[in-house]
Biopython code that builds the backbone (N, CA, C, O; Angstrom):
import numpy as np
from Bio.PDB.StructureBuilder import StructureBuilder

atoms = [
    (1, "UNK", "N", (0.836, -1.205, 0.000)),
    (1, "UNK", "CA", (0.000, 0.000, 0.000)),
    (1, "UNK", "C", (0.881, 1.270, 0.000)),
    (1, "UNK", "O", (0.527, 2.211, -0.710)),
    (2, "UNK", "N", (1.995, 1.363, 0.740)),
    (2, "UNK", "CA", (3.572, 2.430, 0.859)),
    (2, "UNK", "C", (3.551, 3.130, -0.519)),
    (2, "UNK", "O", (3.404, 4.305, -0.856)),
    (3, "UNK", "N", (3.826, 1.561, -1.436)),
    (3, "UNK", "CA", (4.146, 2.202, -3.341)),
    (3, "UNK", "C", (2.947, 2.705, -3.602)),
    (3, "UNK", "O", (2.918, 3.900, -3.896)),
    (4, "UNK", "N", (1.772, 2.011, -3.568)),
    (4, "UNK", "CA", (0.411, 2.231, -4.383)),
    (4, "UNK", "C", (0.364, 4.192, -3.937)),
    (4, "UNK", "O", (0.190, 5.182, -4.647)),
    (5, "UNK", "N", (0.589, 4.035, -2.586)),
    (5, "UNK", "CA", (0.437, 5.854, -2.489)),
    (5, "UNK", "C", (1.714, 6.691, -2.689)),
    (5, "UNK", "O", (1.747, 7.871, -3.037)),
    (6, "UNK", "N", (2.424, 6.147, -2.502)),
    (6, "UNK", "CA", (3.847, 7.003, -3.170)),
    (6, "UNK", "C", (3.691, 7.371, -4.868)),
    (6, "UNK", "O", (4.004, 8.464, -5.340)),
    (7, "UNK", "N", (3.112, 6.158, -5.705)),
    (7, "UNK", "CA", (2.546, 6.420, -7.046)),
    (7, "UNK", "C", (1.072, 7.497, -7.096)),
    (7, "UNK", "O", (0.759, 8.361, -7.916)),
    (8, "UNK", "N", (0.562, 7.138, -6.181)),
    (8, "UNK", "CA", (-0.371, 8.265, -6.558)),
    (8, "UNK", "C", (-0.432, 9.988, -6.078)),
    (8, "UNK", "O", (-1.201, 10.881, -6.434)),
    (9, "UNK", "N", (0.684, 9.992, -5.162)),
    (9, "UNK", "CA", (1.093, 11.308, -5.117)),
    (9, "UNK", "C", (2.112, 11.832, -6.048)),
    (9, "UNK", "O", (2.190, 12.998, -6.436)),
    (10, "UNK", "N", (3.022, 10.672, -6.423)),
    (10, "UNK", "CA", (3.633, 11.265, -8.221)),
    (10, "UNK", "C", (2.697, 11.239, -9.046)),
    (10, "UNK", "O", (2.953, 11.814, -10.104)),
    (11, "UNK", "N", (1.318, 10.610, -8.922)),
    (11, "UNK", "CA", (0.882, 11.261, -10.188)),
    (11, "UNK", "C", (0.294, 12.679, -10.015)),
    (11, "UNK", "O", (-0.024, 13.433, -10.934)),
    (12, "UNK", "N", (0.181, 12.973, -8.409)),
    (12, "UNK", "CA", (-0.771, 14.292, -8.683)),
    (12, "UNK", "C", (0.243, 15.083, -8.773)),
    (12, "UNK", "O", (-0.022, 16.262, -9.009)),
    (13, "UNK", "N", (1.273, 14.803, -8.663)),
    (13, "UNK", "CA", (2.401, 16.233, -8.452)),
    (13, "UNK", "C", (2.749, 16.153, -10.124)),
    (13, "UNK", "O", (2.446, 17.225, -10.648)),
    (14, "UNK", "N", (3.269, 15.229, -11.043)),
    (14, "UNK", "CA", (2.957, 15.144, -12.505)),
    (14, "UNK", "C", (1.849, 16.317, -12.817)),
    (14, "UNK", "O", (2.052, 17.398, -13.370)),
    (15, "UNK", "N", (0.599, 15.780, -12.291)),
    (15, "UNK", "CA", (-0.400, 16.530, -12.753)),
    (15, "UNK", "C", (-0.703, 17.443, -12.605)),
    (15, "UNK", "O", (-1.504, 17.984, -13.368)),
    (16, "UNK", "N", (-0.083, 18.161, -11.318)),
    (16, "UNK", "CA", (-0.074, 19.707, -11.092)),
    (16, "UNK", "C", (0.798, 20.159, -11.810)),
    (16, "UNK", "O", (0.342, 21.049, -12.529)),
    (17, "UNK", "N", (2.281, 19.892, -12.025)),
    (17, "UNK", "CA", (3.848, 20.245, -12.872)),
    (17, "UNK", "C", (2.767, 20.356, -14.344)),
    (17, "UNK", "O", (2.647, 21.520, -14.728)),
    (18, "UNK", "N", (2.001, 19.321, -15.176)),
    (18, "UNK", "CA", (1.326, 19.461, -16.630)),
    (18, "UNK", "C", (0.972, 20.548, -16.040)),
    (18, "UNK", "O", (1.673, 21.552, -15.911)),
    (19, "UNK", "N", (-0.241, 20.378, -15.618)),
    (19, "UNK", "CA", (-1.156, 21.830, -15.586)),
    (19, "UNK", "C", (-0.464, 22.994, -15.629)),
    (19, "UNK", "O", (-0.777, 23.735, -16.561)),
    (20, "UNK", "N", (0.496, 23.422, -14.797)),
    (20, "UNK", "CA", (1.397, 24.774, -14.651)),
    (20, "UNK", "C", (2.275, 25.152, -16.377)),
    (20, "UNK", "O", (2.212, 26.165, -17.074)),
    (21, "UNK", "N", (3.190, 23.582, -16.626)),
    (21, "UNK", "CA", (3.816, 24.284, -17.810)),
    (21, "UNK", "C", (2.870, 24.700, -18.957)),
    (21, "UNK", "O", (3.108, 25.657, -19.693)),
    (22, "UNK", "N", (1.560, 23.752, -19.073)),
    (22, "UNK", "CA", (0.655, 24.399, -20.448)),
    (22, "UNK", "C", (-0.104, 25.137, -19.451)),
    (22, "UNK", "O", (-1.106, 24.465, -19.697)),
    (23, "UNK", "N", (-0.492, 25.894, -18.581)),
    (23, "UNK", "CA", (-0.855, 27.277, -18.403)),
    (23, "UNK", "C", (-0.563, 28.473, -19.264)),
    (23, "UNK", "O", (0.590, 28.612, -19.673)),
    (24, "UNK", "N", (-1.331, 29.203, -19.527)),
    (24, "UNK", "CA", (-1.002, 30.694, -20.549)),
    (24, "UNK", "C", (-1.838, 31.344, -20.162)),
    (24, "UNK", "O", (-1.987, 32.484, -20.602)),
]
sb = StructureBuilder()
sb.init_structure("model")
sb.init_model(0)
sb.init_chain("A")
sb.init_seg("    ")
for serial, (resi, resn, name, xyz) in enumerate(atoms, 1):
    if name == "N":
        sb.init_residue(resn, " ", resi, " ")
    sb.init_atom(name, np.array(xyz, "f"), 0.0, 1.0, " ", f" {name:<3s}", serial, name[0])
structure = sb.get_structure()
């Protein structure tokens, strides 16, 4: 369960980092 949430907080931090660089 350690990895399963260590992966899903890289994905939200991924997904905040997308969101910010295609921001305009």
């Amino acid at each position: 369960f350690v990895a399963y949430t260590d992966l899903l907080l890289l994905l939200c931090d991924a997904d905040e980092a997308w969101d910010l660089h295609f921001e305009t």
